[in-house]
C-alpha atoms as an extended CHARMM CRD file, in Angstrom:
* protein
*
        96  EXT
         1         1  UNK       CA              9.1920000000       -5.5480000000       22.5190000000  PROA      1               0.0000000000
         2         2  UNK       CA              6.8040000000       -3.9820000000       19.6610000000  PROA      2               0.0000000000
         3         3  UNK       CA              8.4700000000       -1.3590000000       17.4680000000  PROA      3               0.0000000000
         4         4  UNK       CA              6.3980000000        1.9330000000       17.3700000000  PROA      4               0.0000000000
         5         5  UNK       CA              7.6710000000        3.2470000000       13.8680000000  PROA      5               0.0000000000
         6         6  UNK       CA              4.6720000000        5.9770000000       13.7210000000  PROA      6               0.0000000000
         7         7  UNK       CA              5.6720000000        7.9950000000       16.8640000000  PROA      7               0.0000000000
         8         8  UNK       CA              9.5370000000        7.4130000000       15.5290000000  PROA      8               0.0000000000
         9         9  UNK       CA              9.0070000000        8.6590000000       12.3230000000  PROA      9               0.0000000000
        10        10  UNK       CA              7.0790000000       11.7320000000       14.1710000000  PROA      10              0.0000000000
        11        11  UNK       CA             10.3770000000       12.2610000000       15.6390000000  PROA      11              0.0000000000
        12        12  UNK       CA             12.4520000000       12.0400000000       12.5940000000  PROA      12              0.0000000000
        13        13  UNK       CA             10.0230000000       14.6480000000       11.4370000000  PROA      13              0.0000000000
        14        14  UNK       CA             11.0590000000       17.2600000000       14.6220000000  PROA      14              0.0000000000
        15        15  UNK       CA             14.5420000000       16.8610000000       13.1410000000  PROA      15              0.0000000000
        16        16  UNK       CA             13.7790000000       17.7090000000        9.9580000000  PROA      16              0.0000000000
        17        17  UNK       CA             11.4230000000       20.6300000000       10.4630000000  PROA      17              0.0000000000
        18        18  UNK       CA             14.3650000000       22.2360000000       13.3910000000  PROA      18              0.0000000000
        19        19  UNK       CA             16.9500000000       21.6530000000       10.1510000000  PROA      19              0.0000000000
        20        20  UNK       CA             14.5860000000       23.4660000000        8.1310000000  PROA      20              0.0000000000
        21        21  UNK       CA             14.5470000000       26.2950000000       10.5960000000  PROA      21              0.0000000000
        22        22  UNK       CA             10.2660000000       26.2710000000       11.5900000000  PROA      22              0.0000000000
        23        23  UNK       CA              9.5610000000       25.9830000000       14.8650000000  PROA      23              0.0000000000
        24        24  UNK       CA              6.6860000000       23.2270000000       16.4930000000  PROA      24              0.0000000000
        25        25  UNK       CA              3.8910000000       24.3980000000       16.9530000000  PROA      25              0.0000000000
        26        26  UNK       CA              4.5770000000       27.7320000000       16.0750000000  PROA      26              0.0000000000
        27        27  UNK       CA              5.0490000000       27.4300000000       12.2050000000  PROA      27              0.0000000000
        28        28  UNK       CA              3.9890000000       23.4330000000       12.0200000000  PROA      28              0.0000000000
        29        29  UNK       CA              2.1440000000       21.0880000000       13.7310000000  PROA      29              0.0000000000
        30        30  UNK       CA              3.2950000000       17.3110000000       14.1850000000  PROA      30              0.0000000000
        31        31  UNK       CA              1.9450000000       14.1510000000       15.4830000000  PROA      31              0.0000000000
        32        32  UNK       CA              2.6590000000       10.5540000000       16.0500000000  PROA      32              0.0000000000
        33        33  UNK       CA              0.8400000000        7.3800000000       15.8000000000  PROA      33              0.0000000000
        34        34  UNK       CA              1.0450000000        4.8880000000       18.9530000000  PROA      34              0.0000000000
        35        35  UNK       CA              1.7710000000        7.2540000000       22.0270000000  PROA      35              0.0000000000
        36        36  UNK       CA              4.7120000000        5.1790000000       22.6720000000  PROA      36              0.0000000000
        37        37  UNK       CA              6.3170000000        5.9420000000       25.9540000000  PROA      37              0.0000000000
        38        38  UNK       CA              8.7490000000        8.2010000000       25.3670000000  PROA      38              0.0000000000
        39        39  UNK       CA              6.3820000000       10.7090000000       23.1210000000  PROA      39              0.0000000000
        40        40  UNK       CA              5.7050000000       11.7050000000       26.6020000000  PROA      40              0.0000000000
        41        41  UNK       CA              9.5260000000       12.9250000000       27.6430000000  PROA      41              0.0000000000
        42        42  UNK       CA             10.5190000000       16.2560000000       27.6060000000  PROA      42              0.0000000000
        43        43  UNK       CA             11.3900000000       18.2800000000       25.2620000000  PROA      43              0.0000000000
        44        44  UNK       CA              9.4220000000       16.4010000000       23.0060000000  PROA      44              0.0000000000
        45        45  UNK       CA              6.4960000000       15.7320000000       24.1930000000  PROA      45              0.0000000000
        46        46  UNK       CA              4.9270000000       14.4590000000       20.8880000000  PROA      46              0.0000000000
        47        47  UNK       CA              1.2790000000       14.9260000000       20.5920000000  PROA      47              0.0000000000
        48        48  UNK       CA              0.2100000000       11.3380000000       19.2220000000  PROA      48              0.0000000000
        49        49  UNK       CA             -2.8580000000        9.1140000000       18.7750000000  PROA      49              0.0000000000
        50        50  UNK       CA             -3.1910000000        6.5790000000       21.3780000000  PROA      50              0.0000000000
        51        51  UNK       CA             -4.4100000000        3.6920000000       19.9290000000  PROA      51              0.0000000000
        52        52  UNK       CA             -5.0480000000        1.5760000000       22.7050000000  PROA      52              0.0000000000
        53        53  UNK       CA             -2.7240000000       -1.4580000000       22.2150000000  PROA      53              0.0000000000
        54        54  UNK       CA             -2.8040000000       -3.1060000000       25.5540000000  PROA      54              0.0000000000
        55        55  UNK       CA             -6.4920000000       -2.8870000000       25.0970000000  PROA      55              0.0000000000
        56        56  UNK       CA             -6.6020000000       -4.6200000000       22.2190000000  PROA      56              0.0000000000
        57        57  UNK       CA             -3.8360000000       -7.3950000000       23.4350000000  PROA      57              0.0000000000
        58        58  UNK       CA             -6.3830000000       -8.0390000000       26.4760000000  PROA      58              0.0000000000
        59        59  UNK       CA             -9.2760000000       -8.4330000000       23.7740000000  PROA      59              0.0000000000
        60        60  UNK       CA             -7.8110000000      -10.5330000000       21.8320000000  PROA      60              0.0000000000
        61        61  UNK       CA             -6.5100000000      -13.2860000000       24.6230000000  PROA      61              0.0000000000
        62        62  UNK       CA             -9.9200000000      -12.9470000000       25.9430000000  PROA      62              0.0000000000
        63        63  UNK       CA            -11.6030000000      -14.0870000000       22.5880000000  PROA      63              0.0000000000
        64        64  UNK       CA             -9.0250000000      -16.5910000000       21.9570000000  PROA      64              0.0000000000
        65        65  UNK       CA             -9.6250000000      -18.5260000000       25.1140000000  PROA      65              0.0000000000
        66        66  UNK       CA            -13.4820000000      -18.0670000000       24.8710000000  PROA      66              0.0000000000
        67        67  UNK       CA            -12.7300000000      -19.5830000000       21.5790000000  PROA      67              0.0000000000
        68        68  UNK       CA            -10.5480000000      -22.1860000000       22.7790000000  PROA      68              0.0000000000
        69        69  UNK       CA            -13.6060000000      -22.9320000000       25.5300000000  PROA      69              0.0000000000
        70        70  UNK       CA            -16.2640000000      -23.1440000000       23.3350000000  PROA      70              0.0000000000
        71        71  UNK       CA            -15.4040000000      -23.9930000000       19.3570000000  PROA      71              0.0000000000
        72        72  UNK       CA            -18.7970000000      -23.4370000000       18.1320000000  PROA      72              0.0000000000
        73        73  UNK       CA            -19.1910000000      -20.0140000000       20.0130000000  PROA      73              0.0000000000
        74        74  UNK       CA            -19.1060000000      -17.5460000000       17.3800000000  PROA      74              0.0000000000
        75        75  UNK       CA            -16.8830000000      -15.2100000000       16.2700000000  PROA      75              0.0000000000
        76        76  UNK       CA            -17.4700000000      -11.6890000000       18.1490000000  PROA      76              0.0000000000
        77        77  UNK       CA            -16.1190000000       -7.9730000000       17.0180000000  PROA      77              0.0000000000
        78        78  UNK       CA            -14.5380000000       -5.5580000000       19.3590000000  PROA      78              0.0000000000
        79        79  UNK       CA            -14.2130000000       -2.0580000000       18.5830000000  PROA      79              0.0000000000
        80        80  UNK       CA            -12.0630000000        0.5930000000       20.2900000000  PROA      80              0.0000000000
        81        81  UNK       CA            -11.7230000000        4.0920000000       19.2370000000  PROA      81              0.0000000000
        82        82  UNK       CA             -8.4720000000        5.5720000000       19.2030000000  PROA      82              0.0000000000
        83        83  UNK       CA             -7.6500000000        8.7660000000       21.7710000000  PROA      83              0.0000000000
        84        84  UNK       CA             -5.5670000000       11.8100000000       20.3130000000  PROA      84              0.0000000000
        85        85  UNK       CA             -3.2280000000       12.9440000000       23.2680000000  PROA      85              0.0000000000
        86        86  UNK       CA             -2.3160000000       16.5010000000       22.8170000000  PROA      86              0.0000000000
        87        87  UNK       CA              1.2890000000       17.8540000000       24.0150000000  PROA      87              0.0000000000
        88        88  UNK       CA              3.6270000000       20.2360000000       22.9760000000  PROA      88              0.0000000000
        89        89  UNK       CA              4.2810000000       19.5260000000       18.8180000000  PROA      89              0.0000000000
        90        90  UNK       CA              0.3040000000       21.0800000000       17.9040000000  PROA      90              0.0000000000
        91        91  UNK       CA             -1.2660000000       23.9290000000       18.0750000000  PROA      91              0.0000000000
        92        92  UNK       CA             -4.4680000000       25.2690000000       16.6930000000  PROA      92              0.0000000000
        93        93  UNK       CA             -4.0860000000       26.8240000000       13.0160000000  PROA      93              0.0000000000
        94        94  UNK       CA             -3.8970000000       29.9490000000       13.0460000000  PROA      94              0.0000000000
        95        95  UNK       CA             -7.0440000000       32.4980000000       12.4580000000  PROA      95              0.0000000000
        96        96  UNK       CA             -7.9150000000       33.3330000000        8.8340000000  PROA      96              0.0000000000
């Protein structure tokens, strides 16, 4: 099972911001990296950049085997862009 540190660390962060008595979104804004699973629960629901893994893990089998079928086929370049999901830790700063 892949470890999602960014999204953990994002969480780690909630802590620390609740210790220091600000309040998400309200006073700070905080997202994660990875929109693991549970960045979706409640309470949390951690906004967090989804950065399409099981796209990428379908890619790259793909270009293996075409690989593995064809040796001289040359080498190709994917690119994915990554999606920010918003939730409940951002909000929009505030007006100047």
């Amino acid at each position: 099972m892949p470890v999602h540190v960014a999204d953990i660390v994002a969480m780690g962060a909630l802590d620390a911001i609740a210790e220091a008595g600000l309040r998400v979104p309200q006073d700070i804004s905080v997202a994660g990296y990875d929109n693991t699973t549970f960045a979706a629960f409640r309470p949390i629901s951690l906004t967090s950049v989804d950065q399409a893994g099981h796209q990428i893990g379908a890619n790259a089998a793909r270009l293996l085997l075409d690989r593995i079928a064809d040796r001289q086929r040359p080498a190709a370049q994917v690119r994915l862009s990554p999606t920010l999901v918003a939730r409940h830790t951002t909000a929009p700063p505030p007006a100047p």
